[in-house]
LUMKOL-642060 format. One record per residue: residue in three letters; x, y negated, z negated of N, C-alpha, C in turn. Coordinates in steps of 0.02 Angstrom, whole numbers, m for minus. Each point is the difference from the previous one (the first is absolute). Example, Ala and Ser with C-alpha at 12.3 -4.5 7.8 and 13.67 -1.06 7.14 Angstrom:
2
+---------+--------+--------+--------+--------+--------+--------+--------+--------+--------+
: residuo :    nxx :    nyy :    nzz :   caxx :   cayy :   cazz :    cxx :    cyy :    czz :
+---------+--------+--------+--------+--------+--------+--------+--------+--------+--------+
:     ALA :    660 :    284 :   m390 :    m45 :    m59 :      0 :     45 :    m60 :      0 :
:     SER :    m18 :    m53 :     36 :     42 :    m59 :     m3 :    m39 :    m55 :    m37 :
+---------+--------+--------+--------+--------+--------+--------+--------+--------+--------+
***
This chain:
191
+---------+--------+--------+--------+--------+--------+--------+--------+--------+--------+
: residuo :    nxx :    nyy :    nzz :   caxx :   cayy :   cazz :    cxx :    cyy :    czz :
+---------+--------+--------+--------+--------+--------+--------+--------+--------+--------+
:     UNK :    813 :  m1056 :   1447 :    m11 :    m10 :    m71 :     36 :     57 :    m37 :
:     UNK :     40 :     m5 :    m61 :     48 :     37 :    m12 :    m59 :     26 :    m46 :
:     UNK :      8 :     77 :    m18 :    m36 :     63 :    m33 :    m21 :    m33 :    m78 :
:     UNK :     51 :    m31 :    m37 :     m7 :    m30 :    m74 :    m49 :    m75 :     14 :
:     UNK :      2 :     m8 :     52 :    m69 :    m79 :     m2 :    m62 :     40 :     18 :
:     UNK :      9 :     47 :     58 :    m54 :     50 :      4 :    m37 :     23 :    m60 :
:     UNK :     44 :     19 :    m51 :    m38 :     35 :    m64 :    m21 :    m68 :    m40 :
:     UNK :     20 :    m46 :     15 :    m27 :    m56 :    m59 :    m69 :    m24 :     42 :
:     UNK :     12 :    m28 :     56 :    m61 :    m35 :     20 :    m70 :     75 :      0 :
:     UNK :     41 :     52 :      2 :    m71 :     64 :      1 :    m20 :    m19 :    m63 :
:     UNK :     33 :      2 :    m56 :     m9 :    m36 :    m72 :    m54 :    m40 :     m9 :
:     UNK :     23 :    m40 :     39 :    m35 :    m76 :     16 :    m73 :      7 :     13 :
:     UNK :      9 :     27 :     52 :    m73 :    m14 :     13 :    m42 :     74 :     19 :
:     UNK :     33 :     39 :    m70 :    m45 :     50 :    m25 :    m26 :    m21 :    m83 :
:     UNK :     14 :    m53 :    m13 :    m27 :    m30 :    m69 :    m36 :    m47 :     39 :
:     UNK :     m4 :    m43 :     59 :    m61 :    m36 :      9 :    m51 :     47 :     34 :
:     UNK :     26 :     44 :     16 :    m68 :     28 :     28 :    m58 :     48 :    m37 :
:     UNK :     57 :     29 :    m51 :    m51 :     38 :    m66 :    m25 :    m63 :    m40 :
:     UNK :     42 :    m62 :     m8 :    m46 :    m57 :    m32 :    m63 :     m3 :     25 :
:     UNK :     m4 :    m27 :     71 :    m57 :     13 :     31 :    m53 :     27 :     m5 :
:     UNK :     35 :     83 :      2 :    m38 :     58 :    m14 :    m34 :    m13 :    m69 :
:     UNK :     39 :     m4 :    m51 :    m16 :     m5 :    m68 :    m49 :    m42 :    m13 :
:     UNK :      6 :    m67 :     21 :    m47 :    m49 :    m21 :    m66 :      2 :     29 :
:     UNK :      0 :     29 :     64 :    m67 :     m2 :     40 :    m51 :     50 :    m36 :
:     UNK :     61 :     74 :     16 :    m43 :     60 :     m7 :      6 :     40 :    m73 :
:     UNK :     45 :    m15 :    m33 :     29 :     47 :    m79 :    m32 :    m28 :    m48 :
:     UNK :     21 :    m68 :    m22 :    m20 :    m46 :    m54 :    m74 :    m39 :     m3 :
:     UNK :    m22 :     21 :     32 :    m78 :    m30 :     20 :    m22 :     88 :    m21 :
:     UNK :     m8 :     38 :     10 :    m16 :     74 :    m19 :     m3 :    m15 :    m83 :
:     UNK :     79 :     14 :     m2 :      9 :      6 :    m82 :      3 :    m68 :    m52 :
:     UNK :    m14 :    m43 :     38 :    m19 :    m65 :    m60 :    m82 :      8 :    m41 :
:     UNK :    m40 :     22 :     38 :    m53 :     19 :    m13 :    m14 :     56 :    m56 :
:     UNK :     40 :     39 :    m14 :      6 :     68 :    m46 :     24 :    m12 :    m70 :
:     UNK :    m46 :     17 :    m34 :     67 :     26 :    m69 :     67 :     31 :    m17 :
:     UNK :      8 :    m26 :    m44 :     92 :      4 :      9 :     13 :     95 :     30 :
:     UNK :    m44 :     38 :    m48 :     41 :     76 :      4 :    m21 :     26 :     76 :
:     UNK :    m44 :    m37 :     38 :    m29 :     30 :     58 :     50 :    m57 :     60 :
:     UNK :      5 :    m52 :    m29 :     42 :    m41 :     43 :     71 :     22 :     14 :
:     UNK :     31 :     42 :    m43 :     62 :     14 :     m8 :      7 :     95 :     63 :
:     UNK :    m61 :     11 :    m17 :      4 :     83 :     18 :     35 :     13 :     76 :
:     UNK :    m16 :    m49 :     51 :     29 :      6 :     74 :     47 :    m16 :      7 :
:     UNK :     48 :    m64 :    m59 :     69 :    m11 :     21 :     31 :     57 :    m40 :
:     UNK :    m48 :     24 :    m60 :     55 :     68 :    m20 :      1 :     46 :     38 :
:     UNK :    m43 :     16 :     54 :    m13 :     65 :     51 :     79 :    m27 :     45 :
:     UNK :    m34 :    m71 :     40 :     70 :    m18 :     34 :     86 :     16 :    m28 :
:     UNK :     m5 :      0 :    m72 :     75 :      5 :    m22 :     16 :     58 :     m6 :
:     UNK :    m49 :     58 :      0 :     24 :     67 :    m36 :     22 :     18 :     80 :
:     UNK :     m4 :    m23 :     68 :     24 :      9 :     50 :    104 :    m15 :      5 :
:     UNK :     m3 :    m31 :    m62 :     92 :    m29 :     m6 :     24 :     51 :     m9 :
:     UNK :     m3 :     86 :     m2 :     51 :     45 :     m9 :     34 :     14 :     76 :
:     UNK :    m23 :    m62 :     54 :     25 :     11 :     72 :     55 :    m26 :     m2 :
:     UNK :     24 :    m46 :    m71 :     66 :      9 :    m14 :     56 :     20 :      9 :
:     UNK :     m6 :     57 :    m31 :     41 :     70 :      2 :     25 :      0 :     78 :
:     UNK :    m10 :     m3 :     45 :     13 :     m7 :     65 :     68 :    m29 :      6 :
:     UNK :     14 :    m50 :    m64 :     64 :    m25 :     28 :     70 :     46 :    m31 :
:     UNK :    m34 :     63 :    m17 :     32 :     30 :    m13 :     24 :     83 :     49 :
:     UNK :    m27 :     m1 :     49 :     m7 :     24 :     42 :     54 :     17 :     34 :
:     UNK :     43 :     33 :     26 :     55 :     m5 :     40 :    m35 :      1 :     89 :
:     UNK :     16 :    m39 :     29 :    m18 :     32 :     75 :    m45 :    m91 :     24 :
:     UNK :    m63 :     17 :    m67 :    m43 :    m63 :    m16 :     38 :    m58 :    m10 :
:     UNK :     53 :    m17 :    m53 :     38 :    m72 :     10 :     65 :     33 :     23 :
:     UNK :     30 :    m48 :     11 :     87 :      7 :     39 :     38 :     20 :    m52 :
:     UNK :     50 :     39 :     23 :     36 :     26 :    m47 :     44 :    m53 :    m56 :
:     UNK :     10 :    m60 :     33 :     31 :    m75 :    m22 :    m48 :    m14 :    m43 :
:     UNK :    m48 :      1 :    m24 :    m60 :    m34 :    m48 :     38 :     11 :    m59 :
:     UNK :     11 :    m46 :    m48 :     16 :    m14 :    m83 :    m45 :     60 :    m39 :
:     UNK :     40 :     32 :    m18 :    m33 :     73 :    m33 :    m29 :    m56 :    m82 :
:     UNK :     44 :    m41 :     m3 :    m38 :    m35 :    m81 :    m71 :    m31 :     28 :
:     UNK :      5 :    m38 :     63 :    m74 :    m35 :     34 :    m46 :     51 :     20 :
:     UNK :     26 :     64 :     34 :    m60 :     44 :    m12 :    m24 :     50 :    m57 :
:     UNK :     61 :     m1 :    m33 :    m57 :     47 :    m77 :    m26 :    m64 :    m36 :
:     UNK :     18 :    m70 :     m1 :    m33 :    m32 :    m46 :    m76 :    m36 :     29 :
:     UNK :    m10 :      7 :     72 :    m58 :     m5 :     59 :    m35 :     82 :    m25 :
:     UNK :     14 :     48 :      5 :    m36 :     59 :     10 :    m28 :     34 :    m67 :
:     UNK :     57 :    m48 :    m51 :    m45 :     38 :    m61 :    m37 :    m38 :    m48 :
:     UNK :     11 :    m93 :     14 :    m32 :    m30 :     m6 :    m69 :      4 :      7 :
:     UNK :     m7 :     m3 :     66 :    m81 :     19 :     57 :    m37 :     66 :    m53 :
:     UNK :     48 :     66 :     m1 :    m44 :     69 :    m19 :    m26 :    m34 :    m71 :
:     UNK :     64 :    m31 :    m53 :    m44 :    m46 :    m56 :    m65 :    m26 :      9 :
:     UNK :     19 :    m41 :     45 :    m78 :    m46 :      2 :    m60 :     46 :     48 :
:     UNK :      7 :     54 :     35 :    m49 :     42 :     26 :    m34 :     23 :    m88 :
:     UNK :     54 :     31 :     m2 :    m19 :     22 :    m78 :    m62 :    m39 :    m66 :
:     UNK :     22 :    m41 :     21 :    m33 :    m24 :    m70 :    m65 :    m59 :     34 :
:     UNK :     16 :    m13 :     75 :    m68 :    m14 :      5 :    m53 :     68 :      0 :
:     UNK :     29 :     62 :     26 :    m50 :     50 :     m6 :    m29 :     30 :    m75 :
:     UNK :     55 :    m33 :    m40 :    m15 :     23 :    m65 :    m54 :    m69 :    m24 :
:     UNK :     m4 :    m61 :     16 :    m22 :    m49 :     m2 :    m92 :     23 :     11 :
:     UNK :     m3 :     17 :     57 :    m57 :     29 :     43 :    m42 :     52 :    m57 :
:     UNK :     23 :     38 :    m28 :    m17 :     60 :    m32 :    m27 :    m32 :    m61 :
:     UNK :     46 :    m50 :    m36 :    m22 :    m32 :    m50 :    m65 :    m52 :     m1 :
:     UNK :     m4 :    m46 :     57 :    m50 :    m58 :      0 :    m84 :     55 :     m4 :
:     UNK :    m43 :    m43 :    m44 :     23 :    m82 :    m14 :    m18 :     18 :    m61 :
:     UNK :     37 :     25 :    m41 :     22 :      0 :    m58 :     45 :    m38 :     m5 :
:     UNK :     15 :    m44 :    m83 :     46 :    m21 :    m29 :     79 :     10 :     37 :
:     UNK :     16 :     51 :    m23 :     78 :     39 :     23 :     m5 :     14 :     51 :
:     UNK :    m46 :     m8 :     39 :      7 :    m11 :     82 :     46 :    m51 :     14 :
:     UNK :    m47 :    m66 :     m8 :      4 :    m53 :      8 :     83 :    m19 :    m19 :
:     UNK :     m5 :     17 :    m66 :    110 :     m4 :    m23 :     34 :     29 :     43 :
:     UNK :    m38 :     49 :     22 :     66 :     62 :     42 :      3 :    m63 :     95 :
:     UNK :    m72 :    m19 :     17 :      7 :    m27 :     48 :     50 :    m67 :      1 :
:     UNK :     10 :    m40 :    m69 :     33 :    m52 :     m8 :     87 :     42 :     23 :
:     UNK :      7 :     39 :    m41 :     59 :     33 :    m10 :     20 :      8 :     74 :
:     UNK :    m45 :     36 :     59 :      1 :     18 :     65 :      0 :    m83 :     27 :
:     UNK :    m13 :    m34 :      9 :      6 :    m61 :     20 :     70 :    m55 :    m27 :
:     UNK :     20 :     26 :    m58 :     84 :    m46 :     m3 :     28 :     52 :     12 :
:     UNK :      0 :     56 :      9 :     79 :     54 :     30 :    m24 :    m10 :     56 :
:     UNK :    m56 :     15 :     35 :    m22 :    m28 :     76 :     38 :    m60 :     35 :
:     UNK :     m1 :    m34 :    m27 :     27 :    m72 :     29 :     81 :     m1 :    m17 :
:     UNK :      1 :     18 :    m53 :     99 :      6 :    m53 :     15 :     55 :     89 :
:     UNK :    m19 :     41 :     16 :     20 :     43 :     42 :     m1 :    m23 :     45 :
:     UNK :    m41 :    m59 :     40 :     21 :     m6 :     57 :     47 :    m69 :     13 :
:     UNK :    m18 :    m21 :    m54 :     69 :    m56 :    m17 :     69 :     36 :     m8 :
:     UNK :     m2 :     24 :    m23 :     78 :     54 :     10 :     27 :     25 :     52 :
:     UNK :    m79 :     44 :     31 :     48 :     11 :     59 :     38 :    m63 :     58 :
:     UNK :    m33 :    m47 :    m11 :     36 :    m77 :     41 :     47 :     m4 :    m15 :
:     UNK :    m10 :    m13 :    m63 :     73 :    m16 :    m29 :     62 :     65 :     13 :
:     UNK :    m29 :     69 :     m5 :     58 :     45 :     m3 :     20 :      1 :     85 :
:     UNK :    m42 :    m32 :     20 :     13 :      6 :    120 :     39 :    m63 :    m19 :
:     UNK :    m12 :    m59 :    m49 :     50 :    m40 :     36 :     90 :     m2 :    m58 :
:     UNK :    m28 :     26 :    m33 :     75 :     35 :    m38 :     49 :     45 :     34 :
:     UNK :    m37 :     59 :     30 :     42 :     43 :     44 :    m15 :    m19 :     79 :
:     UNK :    m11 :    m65 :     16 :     19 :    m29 :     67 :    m47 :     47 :     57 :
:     UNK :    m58 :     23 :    m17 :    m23 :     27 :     39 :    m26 :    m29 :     65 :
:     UNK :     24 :     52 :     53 :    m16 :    m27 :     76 :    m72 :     38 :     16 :
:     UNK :    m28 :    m15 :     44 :    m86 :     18 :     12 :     23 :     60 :     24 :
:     UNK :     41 :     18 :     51 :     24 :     78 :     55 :     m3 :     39 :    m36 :
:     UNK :     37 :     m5 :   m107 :     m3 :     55 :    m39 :    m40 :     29 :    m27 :
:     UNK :    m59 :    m31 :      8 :    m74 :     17 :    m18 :    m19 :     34 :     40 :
:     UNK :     10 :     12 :     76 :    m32 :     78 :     33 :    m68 :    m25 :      8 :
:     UNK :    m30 :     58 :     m9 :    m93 :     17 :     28 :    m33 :    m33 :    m87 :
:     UNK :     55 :    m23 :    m42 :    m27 :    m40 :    m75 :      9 :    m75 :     27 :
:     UNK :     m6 :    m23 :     41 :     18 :    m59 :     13 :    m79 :    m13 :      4 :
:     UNK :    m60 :     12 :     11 :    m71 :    m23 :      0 :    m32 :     m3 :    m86 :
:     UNK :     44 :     26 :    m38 :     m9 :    m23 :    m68 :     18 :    m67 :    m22 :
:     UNK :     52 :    m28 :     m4 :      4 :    m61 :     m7 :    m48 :    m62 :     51 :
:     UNK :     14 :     26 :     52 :    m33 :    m45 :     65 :    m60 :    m13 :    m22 :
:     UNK :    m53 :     59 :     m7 :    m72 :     28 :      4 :    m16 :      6 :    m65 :
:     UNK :      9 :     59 :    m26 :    m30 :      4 :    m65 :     m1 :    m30 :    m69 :
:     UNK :     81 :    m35 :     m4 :     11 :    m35 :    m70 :    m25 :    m67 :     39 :
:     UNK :    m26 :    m49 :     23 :    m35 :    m42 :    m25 :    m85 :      2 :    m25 :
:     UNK :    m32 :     46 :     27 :    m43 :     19 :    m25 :      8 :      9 :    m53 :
:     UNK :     33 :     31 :    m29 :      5 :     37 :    m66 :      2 :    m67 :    m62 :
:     UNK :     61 :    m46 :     33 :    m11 :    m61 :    m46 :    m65 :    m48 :    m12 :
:     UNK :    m17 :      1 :     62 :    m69 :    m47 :    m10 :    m50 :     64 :    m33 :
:     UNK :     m1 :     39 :      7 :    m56 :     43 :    m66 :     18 :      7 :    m58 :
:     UNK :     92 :     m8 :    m23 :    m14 :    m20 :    m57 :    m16 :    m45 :    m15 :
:     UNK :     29 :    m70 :     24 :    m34 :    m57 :    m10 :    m83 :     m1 :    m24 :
:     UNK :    m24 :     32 :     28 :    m84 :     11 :     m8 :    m12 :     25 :    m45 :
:     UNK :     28 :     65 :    m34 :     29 :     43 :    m41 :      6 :    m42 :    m57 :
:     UNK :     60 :    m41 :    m10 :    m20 :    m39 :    m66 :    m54 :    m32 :     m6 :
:     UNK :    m24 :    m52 :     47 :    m50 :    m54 :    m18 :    m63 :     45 :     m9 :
:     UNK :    m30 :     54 :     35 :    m41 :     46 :    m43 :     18 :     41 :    m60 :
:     UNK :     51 :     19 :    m16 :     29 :     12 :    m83 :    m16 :    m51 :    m48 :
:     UNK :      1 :    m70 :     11 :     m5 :    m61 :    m19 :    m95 :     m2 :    m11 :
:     UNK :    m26 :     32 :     17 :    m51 :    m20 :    m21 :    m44 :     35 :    m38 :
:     UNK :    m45 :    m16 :    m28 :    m50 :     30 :    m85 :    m47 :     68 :     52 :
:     UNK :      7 :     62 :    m44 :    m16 :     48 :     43 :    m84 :     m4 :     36 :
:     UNK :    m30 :    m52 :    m36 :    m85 :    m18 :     36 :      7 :    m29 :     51 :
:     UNK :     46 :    m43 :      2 :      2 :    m59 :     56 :      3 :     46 :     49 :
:     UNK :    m18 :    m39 :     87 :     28 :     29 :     54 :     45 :    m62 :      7 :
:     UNK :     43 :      2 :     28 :     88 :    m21 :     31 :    m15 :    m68 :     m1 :
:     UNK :    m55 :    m23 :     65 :     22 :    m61 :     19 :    m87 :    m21 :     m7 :
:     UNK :     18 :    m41 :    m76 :    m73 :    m38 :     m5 :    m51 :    m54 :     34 :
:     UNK :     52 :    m12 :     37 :    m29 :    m70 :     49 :     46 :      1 :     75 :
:     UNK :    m11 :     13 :     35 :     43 :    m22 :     77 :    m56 :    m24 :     35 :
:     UNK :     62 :      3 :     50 :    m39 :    m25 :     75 :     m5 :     50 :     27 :
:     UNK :    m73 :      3 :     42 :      1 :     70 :     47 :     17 :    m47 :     52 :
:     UNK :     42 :     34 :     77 :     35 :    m35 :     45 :    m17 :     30 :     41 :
:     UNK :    m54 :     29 :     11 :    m40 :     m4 :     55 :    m87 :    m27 :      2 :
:     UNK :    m16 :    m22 :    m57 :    m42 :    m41 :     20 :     11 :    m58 :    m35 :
:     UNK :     41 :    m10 :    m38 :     68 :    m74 :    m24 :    m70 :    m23 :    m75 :
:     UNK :    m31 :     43 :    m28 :    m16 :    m22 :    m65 :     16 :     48 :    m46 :
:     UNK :    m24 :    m27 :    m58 :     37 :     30 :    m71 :    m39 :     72 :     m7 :
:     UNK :     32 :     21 :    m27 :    m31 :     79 :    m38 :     42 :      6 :    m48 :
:     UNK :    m55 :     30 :    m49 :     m8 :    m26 :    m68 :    m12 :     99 :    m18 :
:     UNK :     52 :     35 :    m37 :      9 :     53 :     12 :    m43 :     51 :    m94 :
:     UNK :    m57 :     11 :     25 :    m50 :     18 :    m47 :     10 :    103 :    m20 :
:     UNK :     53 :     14 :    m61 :     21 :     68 :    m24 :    m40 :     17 :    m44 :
:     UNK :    m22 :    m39 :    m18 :    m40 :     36 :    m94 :    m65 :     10 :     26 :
:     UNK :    m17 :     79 :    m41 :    m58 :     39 :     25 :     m2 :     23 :     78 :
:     UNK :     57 :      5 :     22 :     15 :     18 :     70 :     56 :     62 :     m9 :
:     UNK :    m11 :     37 :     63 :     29 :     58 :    m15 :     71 :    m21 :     47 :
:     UNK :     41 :     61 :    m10 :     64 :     m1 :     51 :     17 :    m28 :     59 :
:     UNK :    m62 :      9 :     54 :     10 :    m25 :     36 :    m35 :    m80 :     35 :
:     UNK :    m15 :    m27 :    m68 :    m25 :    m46 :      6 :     18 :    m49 :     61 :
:     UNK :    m29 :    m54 :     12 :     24 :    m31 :     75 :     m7 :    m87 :    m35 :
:     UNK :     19 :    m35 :     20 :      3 :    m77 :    m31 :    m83 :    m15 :     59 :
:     UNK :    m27 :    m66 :    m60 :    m47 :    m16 :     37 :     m7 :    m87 :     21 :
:     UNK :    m21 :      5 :     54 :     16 :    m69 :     20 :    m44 :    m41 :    m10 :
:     UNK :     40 :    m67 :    m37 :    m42 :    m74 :    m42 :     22 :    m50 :     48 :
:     UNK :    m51 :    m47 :      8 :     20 :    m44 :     32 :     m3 :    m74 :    m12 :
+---------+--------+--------+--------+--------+--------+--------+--------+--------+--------+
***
């Protein structure tokens, strides 16, 4: 298997397996929460993006790596470390909440770019070095929490996330009860 299908199918089926991850164990957590408490662990998860910078590294990627694909990867990422940690500091206040929107479209604008800037400057997987488990591993995670990321931005700060699902392990509804409940409220099950 040639090294460039290697890096796609790792691709591959490192977005079905954080899906997985996500749907079983992430989104069942935080559907239950109010928006500013729902948001607080994927902002913890993002302020981890200044591992970025890495692709700036000499030694860390190959000396061949697109110096435009890694400063626009490395200072992208320290952006969005940034302002989800600034995000964090703010909730759940008002200008939290803006600053978290703000952290969630440069979040995503950033990792859409960097695709686009790997497949502009023809990037091969070998030039990524010991950064090659970022794309593989870490940026699909990162997309499916924003994904989550908006649709809890999307909602009225009383609500918790997800007003009605299915619980899928005992396959009936829960019916997700926030008002007069504190932070860590838990959904309660109707049947």
């Amino acid at each position: 298997m040639s090294p460039q299908l290697c890096f796609f199918v790792s691709i591959a089926f490192s977005f079905i397996a954080w899906g997985i991850v996500a749907a079983r164990y992430i989104w069942p957590e935080l559907r239950v929460r109010q928006r500013a408490e729902a948001l607080r662990p994927l902002l913890v998860l993002h302020s981890f993006r200044f591992i970025g910078l890495a692709f700036l590294v000499p030694g860390v990627v190959s000396p061949d790596l697109s110096s435009e694909f890694a400063h626009s990867a490395a200072y992208g990422d320290i952006m969005a470390a940034t302002l989800a940690l600034l995000s964090l500091l703010l909730l759940p206040r008002a200008n939290g909440i803006v600053t978290a929107w703000v952290f969630n479209l440069w979040g995503t604008a950033d990792l859409l770019n960097a695709f686009y800037q790997a497949n502009h400057v023809g990037l091969l997987a070998g030039q990524l070095g010991a950064t090659y488990f970022i794309p593989t591993f870490v940026v699909p995670l990162l997309f499916i929490t924003h994904g989550f990321a908006f649709r809890i931005l999307l909602q009225h700060q009383s609500e918790s996330v997800g007003r009605e699902s299915r619980n899928p392990a005992s396959g009936h509804s829960t019916i997700a009860r926030t008002t007069a409940m504190g932070p860590g409220a838990r959904a309660v099950s109707g049947r």
